[in-house]
N, C-alpha and C positions, 0 to 999 in steps of 0.2 A: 406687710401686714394685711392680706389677703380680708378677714376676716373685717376688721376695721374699714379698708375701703368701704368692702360692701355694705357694711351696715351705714355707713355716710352716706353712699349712692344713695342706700333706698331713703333714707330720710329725707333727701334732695330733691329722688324722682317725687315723691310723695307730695311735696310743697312748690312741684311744678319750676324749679329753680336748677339751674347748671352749675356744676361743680367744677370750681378755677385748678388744678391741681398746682400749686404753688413752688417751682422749682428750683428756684434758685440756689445756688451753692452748692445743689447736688449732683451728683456722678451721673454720668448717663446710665446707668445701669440701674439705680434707684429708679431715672423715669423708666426706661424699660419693663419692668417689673410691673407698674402702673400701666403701661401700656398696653402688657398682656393681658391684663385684665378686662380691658374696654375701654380706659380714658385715654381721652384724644387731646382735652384743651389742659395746657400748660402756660402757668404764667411766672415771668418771668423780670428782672427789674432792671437790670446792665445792659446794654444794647452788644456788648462784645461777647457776653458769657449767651445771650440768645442767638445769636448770630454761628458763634460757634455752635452751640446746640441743633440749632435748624439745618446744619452742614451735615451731621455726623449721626442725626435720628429720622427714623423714618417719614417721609414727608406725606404723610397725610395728618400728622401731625398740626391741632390748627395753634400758634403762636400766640398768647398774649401778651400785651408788654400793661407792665400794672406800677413800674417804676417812673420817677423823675425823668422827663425824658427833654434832651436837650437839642434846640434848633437844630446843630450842626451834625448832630447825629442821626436824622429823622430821615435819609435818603438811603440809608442804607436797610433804612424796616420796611419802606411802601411799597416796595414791587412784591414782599407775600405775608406781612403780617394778618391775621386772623384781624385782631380788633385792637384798639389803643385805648387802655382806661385812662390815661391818668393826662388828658385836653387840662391843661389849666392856664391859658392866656390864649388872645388872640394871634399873637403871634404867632406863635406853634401851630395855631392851627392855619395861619397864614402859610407857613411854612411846609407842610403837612399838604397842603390843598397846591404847591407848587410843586413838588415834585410827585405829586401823585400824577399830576398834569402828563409830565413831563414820561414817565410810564404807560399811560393811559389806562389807571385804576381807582375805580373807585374804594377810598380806604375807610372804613368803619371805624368809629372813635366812643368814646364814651369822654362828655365833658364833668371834670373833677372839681368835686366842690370842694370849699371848706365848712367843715362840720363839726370838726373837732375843737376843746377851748385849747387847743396847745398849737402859740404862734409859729411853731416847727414846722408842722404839718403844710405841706403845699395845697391849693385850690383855689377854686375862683367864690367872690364873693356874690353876694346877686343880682348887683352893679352890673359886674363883669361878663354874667353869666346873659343877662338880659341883652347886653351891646351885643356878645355872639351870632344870639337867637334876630337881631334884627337884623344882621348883615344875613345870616342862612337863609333868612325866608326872604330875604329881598329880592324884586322880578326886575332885572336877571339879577340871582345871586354870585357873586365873586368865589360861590365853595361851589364847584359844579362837582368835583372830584371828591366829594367827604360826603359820608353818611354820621349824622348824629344821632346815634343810637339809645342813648339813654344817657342816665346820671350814673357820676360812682363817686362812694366818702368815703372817709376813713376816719373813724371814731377816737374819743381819745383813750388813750393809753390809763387807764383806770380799771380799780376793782369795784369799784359801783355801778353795779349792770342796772340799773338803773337810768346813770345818765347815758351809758349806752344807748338805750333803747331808745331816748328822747332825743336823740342826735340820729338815729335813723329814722325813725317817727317824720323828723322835719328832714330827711333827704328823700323819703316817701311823698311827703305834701308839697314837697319843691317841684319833684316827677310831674307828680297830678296838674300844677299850678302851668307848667310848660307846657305839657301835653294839652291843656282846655286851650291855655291862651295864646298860642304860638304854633302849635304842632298838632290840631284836632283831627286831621287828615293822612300822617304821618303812619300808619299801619308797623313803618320799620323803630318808631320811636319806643322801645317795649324793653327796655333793661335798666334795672336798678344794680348796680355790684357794692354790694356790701356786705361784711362782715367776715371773720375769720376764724382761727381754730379756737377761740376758745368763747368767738362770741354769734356763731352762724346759727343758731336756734333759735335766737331771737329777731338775729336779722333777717330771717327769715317769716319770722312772726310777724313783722315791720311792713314784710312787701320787698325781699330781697328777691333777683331774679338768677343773680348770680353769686355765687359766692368764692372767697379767696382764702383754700385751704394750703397749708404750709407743714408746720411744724407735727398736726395730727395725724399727717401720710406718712411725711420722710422722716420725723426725728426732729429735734432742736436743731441749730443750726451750727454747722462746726465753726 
């Protein structure tokens, strides 16, 4: 849908925010198609279905992984993942900062809240969020190998855009709240990723940097 990206791009370039193209489940030839047009960043939620992907599609390709992403599987992403949205415990990122070590890479993360009212949804609370922040900035820090790049949410699953908006609203003021009180010097701390195909003009409206388009590139999901 040529037409459609593009009119998504500009809306995106416009409000200064990057477009996630959201790939999963789909054929390589879906991404291709996207690729020939100009998009590079692809995200992704299965650690086997990106893996394969990154095997078999051009690698200038930058990878996002935007899915659950589990300890045991986290050494097979660090030596070329683009960025990791979805940090939601220390662990992981314990995990994440050892074998990044053990590459000698530094790997970019985005730490995942919870925003949404649905107990489903994965993230960290502000508890959780705040103990991160004090081990990263600690001299010497135990993450020498991770970059924490910003925040990403994920909204609840509702037709009242409404409370959308106020669950981005407060992943905006949470940014702000890290960034003064934690990270004021952090120049790389600069992404919010939030919002998707049928709610990224708002989320954007919010103070989205990045956004996680899907279903408006490739189709519903088979």
């Amino acid at each position: 849908m040529p037409s459609l990206y593009s009119d998504i791009v500009k809306t995106v370039n416009l409000q200064h925010a990057q477009l996630i193209a959201v790939s999963k489940t789909k054929p390589n030839e879906a991404i291709l198609n996207l690729y020939n047009q100009g998009q590079r960043a692809f995200g992704e939620n299965k650690v086997q279905e990106l893996l394969d992907k990154h095997e078999q599609l051009p690698n200038d390709i930058q990878w996002h992984m935007i899915g659950h992403l589990q300890t045991n599987k986290v050494k097979y992403l660090v030596p070329f993942i683009h960025l990791i949205h979805s940090v939601d415990s220390l662990k992981l990122l314990f995990e994440i900062e050892k074998q990044a070590e053990k590459v000698n890479r530094t790997v970019s993360v985005l730490l995942q809240i919870h925003i949404a009212s649905e107990e489903s949804k994965f993230g960290l609370d502000e508890k959780e969020l705040i103990e991160i922040l004090e081990y990263y900035t600690a001299s010497p820090s135990p993450l020498n190998h991770i970059c924490i790049k910003g925040l990403m949410g994920m909204a609840t699953n509702t037709d009242d855009m409404s409370i959308r908006r106020n669950e981005f609203k407060h992943l905006t003021e949470l940014f702000k709240f890290v960034k003064n009180s934690y990270l004021p010097h952090r120049d790389d701390f600069n992404e919010i990723s939030m919002g998707m195909s049928d709610d990224y003009t708002i989320a954007m409206e919010e103070g989205a940097t990045m956004i996680r388009i899907g279903s408006l590139l490739f189709g519903n999901r088979s």
